[in-house]
C-alpha positions in Angstrom: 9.9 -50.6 139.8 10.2 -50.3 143.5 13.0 -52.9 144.6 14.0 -53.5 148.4 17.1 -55.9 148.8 17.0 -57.3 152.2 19.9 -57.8 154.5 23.2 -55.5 155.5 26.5 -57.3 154.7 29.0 -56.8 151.4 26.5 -59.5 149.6 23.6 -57.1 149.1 26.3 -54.1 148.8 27.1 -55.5 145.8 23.5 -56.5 144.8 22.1 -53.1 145.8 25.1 -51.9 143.2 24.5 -53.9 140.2 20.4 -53.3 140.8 20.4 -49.9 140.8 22.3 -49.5 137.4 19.6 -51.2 135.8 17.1 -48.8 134.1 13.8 -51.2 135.8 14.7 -49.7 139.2 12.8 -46.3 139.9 13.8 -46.4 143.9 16.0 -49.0 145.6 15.5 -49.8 149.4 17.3 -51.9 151.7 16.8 -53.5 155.2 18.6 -52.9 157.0 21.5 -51.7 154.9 24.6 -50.2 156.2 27.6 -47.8 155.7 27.9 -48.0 151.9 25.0 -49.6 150.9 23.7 -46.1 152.0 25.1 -44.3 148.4 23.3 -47.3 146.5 19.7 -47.2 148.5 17.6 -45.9 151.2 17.8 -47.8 153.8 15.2 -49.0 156.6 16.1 -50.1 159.8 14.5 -53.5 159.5 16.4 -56.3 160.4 16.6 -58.9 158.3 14.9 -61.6 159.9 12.3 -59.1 161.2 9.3 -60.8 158.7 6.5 -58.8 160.2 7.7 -55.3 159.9 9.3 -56.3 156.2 6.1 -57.0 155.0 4.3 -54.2 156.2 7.0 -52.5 154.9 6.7 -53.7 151.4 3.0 -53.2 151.7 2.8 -49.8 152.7 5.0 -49.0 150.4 4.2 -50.8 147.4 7.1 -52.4 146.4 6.9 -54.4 143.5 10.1 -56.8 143.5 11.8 -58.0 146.6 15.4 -59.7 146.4 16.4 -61.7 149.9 20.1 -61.9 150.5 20.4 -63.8 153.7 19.9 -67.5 154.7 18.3 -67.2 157.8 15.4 -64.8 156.1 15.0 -67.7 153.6 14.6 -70.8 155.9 12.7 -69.0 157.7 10.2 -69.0 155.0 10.3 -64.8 154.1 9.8 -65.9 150.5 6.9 -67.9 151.3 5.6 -64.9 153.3 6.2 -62.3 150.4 4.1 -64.6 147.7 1.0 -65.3 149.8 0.7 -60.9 150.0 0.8 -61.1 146.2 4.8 -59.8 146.3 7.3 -61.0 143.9 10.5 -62.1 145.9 13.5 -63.5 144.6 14.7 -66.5 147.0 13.5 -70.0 147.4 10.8 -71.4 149.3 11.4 -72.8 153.0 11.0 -76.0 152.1 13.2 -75.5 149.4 15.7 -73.5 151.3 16.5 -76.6 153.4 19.2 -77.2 151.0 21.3 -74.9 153.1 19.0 -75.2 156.7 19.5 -78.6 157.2 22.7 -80.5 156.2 21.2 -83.8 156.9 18.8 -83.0 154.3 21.2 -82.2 151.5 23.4 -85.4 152.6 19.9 -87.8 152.0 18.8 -86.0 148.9 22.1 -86.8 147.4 21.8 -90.0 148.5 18.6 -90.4 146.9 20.0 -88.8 143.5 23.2 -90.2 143.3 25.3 -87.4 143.6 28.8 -87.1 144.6 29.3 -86.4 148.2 31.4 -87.2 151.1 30.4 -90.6 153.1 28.6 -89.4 155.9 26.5 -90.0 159.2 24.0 -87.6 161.1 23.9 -87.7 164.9 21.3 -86.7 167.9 24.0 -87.2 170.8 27.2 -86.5 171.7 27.8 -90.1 173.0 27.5 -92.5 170.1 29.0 -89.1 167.3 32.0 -89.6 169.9 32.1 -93.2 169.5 32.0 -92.9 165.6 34.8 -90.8 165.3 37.1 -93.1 167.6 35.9 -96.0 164.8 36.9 -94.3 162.0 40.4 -92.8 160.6 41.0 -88.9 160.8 40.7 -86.8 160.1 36.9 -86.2 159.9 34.9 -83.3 159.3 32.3 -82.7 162.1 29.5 -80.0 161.0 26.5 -78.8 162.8 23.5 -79.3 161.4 21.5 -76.0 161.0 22.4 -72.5 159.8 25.9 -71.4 161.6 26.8 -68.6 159.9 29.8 -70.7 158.3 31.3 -71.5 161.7 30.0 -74.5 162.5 32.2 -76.8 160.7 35.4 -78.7 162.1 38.1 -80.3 160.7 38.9 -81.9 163.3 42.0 -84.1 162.9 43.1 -85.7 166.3 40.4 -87.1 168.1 40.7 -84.1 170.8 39.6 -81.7 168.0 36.6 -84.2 167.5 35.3 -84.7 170.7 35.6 -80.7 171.5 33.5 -80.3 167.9 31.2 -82.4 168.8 30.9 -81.3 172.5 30.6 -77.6 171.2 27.4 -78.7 168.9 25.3 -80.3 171.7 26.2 -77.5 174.2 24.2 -75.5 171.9 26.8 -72.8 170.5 25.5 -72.9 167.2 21.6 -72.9 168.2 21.3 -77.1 167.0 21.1 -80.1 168.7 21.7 -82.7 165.6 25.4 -83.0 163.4 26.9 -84.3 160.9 30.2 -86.4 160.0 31.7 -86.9 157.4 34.9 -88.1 155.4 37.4 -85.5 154.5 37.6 -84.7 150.9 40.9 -83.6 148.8 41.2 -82.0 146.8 41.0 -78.0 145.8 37.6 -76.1 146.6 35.5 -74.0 143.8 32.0 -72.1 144.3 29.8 -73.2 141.7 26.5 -70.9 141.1 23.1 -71.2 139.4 19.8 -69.5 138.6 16.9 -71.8 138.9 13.6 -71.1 138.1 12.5 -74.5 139.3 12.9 -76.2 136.2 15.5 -73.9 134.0 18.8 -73.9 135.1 21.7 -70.8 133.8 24.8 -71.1 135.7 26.8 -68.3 136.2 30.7 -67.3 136.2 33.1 -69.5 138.4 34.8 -68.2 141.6 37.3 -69.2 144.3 36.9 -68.2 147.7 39.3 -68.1 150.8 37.4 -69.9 154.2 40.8 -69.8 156.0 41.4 -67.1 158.0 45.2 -66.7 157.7 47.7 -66.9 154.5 48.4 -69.9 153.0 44.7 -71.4 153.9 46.1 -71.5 157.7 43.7 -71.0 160.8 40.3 -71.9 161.7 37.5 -71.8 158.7 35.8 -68.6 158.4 32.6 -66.4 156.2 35.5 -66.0 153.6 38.3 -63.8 153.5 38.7 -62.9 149.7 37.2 -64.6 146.3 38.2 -64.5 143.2 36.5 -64.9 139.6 36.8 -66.9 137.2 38.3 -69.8 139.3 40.9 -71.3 137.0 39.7 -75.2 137.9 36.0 -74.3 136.8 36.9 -75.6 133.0 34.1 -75.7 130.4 34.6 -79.7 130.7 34.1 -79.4 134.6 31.5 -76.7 134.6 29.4 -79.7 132.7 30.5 -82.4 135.2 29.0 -80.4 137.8 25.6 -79.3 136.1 24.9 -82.9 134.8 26.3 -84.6 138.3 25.1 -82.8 140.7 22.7 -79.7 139.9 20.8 -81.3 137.5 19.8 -84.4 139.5 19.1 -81.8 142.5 17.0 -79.7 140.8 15.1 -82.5 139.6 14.3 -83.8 142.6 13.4 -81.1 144.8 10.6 -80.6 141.8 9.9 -84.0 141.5 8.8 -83.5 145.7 6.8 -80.6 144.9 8.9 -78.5 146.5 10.3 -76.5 143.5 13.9 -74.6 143.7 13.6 -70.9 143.0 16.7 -68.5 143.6 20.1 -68.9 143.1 22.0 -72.2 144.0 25.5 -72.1 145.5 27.4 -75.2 145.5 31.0 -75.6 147.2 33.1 -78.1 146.1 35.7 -80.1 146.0 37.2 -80.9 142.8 39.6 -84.4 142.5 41.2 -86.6 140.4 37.8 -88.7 139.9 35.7 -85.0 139.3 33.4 -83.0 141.3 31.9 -84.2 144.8 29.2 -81.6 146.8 30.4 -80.4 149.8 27.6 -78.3 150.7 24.8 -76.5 149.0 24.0 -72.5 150.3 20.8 -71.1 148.6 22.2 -67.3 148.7 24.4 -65.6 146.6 27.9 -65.9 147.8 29.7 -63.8 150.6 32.5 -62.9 149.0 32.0 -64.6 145.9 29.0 -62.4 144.9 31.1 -59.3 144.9 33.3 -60.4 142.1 30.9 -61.8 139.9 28.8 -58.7 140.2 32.0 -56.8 139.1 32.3 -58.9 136.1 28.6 -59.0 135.6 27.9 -56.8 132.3 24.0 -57.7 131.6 21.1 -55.8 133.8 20.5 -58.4 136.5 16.9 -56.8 137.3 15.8 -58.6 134.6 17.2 -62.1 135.0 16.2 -62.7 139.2 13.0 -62.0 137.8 12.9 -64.3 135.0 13.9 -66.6 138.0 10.8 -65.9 139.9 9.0 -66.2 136.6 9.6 -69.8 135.2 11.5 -67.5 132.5 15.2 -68.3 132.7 15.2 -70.2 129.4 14.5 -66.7 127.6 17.4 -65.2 129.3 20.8 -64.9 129.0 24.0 -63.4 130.8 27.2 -61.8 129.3 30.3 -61.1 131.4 33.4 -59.4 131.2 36.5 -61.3 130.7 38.6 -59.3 132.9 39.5 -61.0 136.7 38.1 -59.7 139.8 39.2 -60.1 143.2 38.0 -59.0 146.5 40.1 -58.9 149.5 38.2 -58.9 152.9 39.2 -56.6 155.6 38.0 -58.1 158.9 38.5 -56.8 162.4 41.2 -58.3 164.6 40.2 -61.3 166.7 37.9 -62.7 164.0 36.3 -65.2 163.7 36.8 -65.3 167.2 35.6 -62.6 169.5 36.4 -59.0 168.3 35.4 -54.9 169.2 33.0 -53.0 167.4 33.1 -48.9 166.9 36.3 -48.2 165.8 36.9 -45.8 163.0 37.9 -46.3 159.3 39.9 -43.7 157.5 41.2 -43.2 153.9 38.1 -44.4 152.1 37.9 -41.1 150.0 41.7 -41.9 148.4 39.6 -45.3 146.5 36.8 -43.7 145.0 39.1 -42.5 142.3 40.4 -45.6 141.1 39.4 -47.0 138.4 38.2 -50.7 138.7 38.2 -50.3 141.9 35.0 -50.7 144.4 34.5 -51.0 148.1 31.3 -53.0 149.1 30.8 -52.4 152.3 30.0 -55.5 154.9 30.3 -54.8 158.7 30.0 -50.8 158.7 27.7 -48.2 160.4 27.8 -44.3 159.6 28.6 -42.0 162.5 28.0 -38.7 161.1 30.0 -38.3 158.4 32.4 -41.3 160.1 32.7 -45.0 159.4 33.2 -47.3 161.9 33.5 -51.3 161.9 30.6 -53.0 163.1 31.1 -56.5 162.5 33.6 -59.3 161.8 33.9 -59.1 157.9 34.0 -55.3 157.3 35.2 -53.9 153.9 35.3 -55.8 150.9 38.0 -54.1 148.7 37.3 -55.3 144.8 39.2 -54.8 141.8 39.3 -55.7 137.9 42.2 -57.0 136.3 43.0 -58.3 132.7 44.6 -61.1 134.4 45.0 -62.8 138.2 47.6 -61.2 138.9 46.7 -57.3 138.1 43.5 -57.8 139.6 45.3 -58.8 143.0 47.6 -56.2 142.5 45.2 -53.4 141.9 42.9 -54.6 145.1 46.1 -54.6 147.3 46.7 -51.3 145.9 43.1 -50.2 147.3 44.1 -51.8 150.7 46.9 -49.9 151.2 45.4 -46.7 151.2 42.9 -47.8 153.8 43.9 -46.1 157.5 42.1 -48.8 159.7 44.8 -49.8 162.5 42.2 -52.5 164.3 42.0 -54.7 160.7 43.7 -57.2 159.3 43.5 -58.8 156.3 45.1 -62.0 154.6 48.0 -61.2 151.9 47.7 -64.1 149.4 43.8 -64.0 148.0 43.7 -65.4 144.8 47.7 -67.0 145.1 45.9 -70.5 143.0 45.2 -68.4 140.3 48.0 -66.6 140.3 
């Protein structure tokens, strides 16, 4: 087959990795791709949420399976798009891809289905969000309603914080004008993910990912600074909790609407004393967390995103290594805040060598025969270990040799597990 993987971060790097070791995949393309992604696929320079040009793309070109990494693409309804030209496309629908586009939406469909969430209240304006926060004990977690590239959430917990959060959302910094609020959970965090096939449900391995941008889980939240898989807290018994509490019941409804979930369901939560509550749903594969469970992947995953597509997922079935993998993101200094593009990266020949070792690439352009940052989240540096620990000791090892003076990276991914 033809496949294109749309969109240019470490995500689809690690898609475009696993997809073209599978024997199904004649050609691989990607839009638009980047530094490394570039030694898995040809890239096009489409963007990602350039809908037009993608399909004419995939029209002209014949492409025969199309597998969307990015949320914005998917709200935006290029699934939708894809299927009405006759073009298979792995990804939910729009409708269905509100999950992730609207918080408010996954707050009242839990509501309506019983599952286990924070308390919570949505908000229009500033004034009477304010006034909520001032009536209730902190802290609070105030999060913008609408796709924010994971930086529109606040844990705000003086009433300072709160009011600035709230200000921030209705000044239109993250592109919204509605919010929500809600209780703040304890508890320790886990990414849970599943196919869905609209009916069928196959979860996948556990991970662990790191929001907070400093060691020790300090600074503001972040895409995610490092993941690891499996996540130790994902038990057998709480891998059941969560399909029976909270996937199930979800599934079930969004077909019961006639609005059918198709893709790959990614659920962060918060795991307590009493069991699982939903943070928040993301209808993508993880960014980090897809890169390790694509490096402990051992079955072609052609195969299953199509049996997704397909109504098939019952017929299927996934085997993974039991080794650990960990990623360690290398960002550029100053995110998430604001940061420089164009400088140069150095020492990336020195990994290629190790064994267990890969580098997805995230925020990275070629220059010749150069690489150079060109984003926040740059270099994902991923490693296989027989345990925790030697899988964060081999990915530090990978770090080291990395000559990039304007990164940073944390020092403690995967410190739970270990």
């Amino acid at each position: 087959m033809k496949v294109l993987v749309v969109g240019s971060g470490g995500r689809e790097h690690a898609l475009c990795w696993a997809i073209a070791a599978s024997p199904l995949c004649d050609q691989l393309y990607c839009a638009p791709g980047n530094a490394g992604i570039s030694n898995e696929a040809t890239c096009v320079d489409i963007p990602a949420n350039d809908m037009g040009n993608l399909l004419d793309f995939c029209l002209s070109e014949k492409i025969d399976f199309v597998v969307v990494g990015p949320e914005d693409p998917l709200c935006a309804g290029l699934v939708d798009q894809l299927a009405e030209a006759g073009i298979k496309a792995f990804g939910p629908s729009a409708a269905a891809a509100q999950l992730e586009g609207s918080k408010r939406f996954t707050k009242e469909l839990c509501e309506d289905a019983a599952i286990p969430t924070a308390r919570f209240r949505s908000f229009t304006n500033a004034d009477d969000a304010i006034a909520y926060c001032k009536a209730h004990p902190l802290p609070l977690v105030v999060k913008a309603d609408g796709l924010a590239a994971g930086k529109g959430v606040t844990i705000a917990e003086t009433q300072e914080q709160a009011v600035a959060a709230i200000q921030d959302v209705f000044a239109g910094r993250y592109g919204v004008a509605e919010l929500v609020i809600e209780e703040f959970l304890v508890g320790e965090e886990a990414s849970f993910f599943a196919l869905v096939d609209g009916e069928n449900i196959l979860p996948l391995a556990s991970a662990q990912d790191h929001k907070r941008v400093g060691d020790g889980d300090t600074g503001p939240n972040t895409g995610g600074m490092g993941a690891y898989s499996p996540a130790p807290i994902m038990t057998d018994t709480m891998t059941d909790r969560v399909m029976k509490e909270i996937i199930e019941p979800t599934v079930a409804v969004l077909k019961a609407r006639g609005t059918p979930y198709r893709g790959v369901l990614y659920a962060g939560l918060m795991i307590a004393d009493a069991g699982p509550k939903l943070i928040e749903y993301n209808v993508r594969f993880g960014d980090p967390e897809c890169q390790v469970l694509m490096m402990r992947l051992k079955s072609d995953i052609v195969p299953v995103l199509m049996a997704s597509c397909d109504g098939m997922l019952n017929h299927v079935d996934l085997q993974w290594h039991d080794k650990t993998a960990l990623t360690v993101v290398m960002a550029t200094d100053g995110y998430p805040g604001a940061y420089d593009k164009g400088s140069e990266i150095r020492g990336l020949d020195a990994l290629r060598g190790m064994e267990d070792v890969q580098v997805f690439h995230a925020g990275t352009k070629g220059d010749g025969d150069r690489v150079l940052a060109n984003g926040g989240r740059v270099l994902n540096i991923t490693a296989l270990g027989q345990t925790a620990a030697a899988a964060q000791a081999r990915a530090y090892e990978a770090v080291a040799k990395v000559d990039w003076p304007q990164g940073f990276y944390r020092k403690d991914i995967g410190w739970r597990a270990v």
